[in-house]
C-alpha positions in Angstrom: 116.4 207.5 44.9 117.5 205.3 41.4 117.6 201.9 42.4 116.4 200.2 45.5 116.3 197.0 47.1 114.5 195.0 50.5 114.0 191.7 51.5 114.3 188.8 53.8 116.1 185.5 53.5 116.7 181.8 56.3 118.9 179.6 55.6 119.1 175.8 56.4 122.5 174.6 56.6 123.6 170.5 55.8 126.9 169.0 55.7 127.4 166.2 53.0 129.6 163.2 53.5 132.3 162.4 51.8 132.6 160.6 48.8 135.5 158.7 46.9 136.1 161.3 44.4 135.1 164.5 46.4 135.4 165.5 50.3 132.6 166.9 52.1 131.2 170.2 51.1 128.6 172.4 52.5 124.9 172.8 51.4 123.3 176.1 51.8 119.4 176.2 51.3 118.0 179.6 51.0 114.8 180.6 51.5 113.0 184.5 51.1 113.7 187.0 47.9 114.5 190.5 47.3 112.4 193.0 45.6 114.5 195.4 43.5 113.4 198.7 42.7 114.1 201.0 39.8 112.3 204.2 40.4 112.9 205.9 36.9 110.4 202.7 35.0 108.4 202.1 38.7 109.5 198.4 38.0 109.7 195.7 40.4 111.7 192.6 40.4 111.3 189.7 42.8 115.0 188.0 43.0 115.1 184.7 45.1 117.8 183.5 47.3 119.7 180.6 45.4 121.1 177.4 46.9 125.1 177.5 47.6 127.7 174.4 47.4 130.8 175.2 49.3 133.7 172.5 48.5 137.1 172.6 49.5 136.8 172.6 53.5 139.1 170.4 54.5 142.1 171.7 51.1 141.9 174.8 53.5 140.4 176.6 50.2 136.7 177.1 50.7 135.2 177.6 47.0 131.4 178.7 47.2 129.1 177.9 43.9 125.6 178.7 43.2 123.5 176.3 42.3 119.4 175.1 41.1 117.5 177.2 38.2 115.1 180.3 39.3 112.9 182.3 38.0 113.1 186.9 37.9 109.1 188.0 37.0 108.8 191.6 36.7 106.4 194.4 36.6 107.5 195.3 32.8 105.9 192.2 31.5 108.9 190.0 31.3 110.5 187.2 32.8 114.1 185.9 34.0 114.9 182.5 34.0 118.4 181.5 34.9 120.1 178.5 35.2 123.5 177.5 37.5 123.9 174.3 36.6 127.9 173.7 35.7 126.3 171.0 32.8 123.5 171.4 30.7 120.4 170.2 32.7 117.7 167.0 31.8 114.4 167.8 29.9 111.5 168.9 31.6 110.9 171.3 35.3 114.8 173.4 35.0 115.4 176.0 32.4 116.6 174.8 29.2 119.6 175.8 27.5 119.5 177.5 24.1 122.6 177.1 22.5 125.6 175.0 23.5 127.7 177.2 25.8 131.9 176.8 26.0 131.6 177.4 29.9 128.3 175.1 30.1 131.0 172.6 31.8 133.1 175.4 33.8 133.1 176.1 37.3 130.5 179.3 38.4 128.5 179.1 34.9 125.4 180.2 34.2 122.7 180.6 31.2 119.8 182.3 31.1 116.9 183.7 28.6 114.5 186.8 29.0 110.8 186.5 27.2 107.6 187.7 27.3 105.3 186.8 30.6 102.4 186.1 28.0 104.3 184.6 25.8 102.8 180.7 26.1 106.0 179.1 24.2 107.8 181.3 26.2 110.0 182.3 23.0 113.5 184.5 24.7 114.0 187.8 23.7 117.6 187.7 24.6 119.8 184.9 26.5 122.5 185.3 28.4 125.7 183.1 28.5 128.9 182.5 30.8 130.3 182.8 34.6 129.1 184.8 37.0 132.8 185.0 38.6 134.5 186.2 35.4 132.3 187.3 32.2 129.5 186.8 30.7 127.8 187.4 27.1 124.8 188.7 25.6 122.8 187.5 23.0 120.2 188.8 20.6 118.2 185.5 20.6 116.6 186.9 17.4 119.2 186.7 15.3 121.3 183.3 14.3 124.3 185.0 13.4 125.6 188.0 15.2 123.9 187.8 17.7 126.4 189.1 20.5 124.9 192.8 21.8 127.5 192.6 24.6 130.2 190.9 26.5 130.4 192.2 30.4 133.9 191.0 32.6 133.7 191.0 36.3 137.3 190.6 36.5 138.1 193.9 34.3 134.9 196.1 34.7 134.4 198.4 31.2 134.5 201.6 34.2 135.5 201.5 37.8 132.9 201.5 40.6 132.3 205.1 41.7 134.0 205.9 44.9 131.9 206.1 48.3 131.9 209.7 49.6 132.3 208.9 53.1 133.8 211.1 56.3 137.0 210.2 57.7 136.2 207.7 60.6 137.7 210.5 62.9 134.9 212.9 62.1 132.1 210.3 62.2 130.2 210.0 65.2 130.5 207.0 67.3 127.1 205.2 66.0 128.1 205.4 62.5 129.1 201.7 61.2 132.7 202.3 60.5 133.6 204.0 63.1 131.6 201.7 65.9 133.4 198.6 63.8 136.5 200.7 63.6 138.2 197.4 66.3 137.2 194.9 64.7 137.9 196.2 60.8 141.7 197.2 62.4 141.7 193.9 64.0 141.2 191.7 60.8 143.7 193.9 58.9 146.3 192.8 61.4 145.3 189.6 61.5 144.7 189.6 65.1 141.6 187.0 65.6 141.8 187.7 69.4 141.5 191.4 69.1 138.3 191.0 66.4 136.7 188.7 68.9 137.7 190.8 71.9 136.3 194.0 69.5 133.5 192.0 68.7 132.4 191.2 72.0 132.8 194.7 73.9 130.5 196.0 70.9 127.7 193.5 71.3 127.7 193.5 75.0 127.6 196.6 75.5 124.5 197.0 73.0 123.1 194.1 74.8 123.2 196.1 78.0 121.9 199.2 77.1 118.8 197.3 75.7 118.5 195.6 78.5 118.8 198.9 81.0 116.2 200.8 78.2 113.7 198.2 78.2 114.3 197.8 82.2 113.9 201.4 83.4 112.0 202.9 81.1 109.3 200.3 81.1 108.8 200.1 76.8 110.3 197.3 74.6 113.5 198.3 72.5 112.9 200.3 69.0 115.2 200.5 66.7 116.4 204.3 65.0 116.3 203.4 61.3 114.5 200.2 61.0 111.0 198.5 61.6 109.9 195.2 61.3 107.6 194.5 58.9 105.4 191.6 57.3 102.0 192.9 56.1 101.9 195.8 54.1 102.3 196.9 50.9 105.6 194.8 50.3 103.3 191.6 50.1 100.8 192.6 48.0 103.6 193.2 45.2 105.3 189.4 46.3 102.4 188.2 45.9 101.8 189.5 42.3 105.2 188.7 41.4 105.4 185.1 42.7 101.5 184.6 40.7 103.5 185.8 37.7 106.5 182.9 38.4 103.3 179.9 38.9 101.7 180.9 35.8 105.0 180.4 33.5 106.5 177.2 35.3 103.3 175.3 34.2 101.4 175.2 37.2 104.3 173.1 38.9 104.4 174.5 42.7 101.6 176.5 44.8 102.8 179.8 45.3 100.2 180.6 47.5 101.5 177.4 49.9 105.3 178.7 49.0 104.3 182.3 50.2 102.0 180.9 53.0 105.4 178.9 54.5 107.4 182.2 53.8 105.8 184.6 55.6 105.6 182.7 58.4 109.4 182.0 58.3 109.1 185.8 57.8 107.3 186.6 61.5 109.6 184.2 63.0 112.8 185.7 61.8 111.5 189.5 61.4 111.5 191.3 58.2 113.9 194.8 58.8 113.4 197.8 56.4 114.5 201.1 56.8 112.7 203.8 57.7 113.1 206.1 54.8 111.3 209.1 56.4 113.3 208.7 59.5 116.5 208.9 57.7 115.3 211.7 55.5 114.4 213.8 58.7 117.4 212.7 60.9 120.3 212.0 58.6 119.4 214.3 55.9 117.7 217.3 57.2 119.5 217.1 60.7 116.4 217.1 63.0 116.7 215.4 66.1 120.6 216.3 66.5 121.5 214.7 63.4 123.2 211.9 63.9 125.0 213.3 67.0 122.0 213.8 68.7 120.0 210.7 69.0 122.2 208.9 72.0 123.2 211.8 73.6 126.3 211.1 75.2 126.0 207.4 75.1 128.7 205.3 72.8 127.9 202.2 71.5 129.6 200.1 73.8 127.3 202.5 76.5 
């Protein structure tokens, strides 16, 4: 399939007060990670969920900016460590900063430095350097001069995104996301916050209903089509690799078995969706069952 990615994530939401330099902002605490996929090296990445700062709430101008240091262990024998800090951070427990950066004070910057996981001094490989709203550089850590391999812009992409090949919402059938959020998505383009929340809400009911009628009449709790909810499995045995990987090179500070212990049971709490990749395979795919047209009947999703 190329590249692939699942995971879970809470968040925990505080509001700060207001200072006399700056007005209140929002603080976003994250917990969970994503494990990304890339099926031509079978390599696995665990990505965590970083903290977010929103400011600008009451300017009418909401600006959201990552924030904390974090660490990316991988199957290939290598590690991430990356660093939003707008200024460079103290000594000792964040990730250091190699080289003094001209967006180290900007808003939305970043550093970070790949290395070997059995590398003790932890010695980068390559470092990477700028914004993650704009561009960003990288570096050759190898090398004192010249170092630059290659400069990547956000803003002006080096090739445009391939399009989506997608049917006209016309031809799609009514369970397919654009076309069942085909209200709301007209509604926001016209500005019309009634009509999204009136969209919205015939949508939702209506699912609400039908769950309630299936689970009612027919006696057997809700399932979804495409999805299952997972915690065990074989997802946690590679977490659970991954996050030994991240306690060996922070120095022993943390307990990733008390981290993962806390997570998974956030995990049961919340539910941990994944797609069913042999269901879509036979049913989307290969057209069994009806195809997509097929597995409601003659049921829409407002019912």
């Amino acid at each position: 399939m190329g590249i692939r990615a699942s995971g879970s994530t809470a968040q925990s939401v505080t509001l700060s007060s207001p200072s006399l330099t700056h007005g209140p902002s929002i603080h976003v605490s994250q917990t969970g990670h994503a494990i990304l996929h890339l099926d031509h090296h079978s390599e696995d990445y665990l990505i965590p969920m970083p903290s977010v700062k929103v400011s600008g709430i009451l300017s009418g101008t909401p600006s959201p900016e990552l924030q904390g240091a974090y660490y990316i262990p991988s199957t290939n024998g290598f590690v991430g460590e990356i660093d939003f800090s707008p200024s460079p951070p103290s000594s000792g427990g964040g990730v250091k900063k190699l080289f003094k950066s001209s967006t180290s004070n900007s808003k939305n910057a970043f550093t970070a430095k790949v290395y070997r996981t059995s590398d003790p001094q932890k010695q980068p490989q390559y470092t990477i350097d700028g914004t993650w709203t704009e561009s960003f550089t990288i570096h050759d850590a190898s090398k004192e001069q010249d170092s630059e391999i290659e400069t990547y812009s956000i803003t002006s992409p080096p090739a445009p995104a391939p399009p989506m090949l997608l049917s006209p919402v016309e031809k799609q059938t009514p369970w397919e996301s654009r076309r069942a959020w085909s209200g709301v998505t007209a509604a926001l383009r016209e500005g019309n916050m009634k009509g999204v929340s009136e969209a919205k809400h015939k949508l939702e009911e209506g699912q609400r209903e039908m769950r309630r009628k299936e689970e009612k009449e027919g006696g057997q709790k809700w399932k979804q089509v495409f999805f299952f909810d997972e915690v065990d499995g074989d997802a946690e045995e590679r977490v659970r690799g991954l996050k030994k990987v991240v306690d060996g090179v922070r120095e022993g500070k943390g307990d990733w078995e008390k981290e993962w212990k806390g997570e998974k049971e956030r995990m049961k709490v919340k539910g941990v969706w994944k797609v069913d990749e042999e269901r879509v395979r036979k049913v989307v795919v290969e057209g069994n069952e009806g195809g997509l047209a097929g597995l409601h009947g003659e049921l829409t999703p407002t019912g």
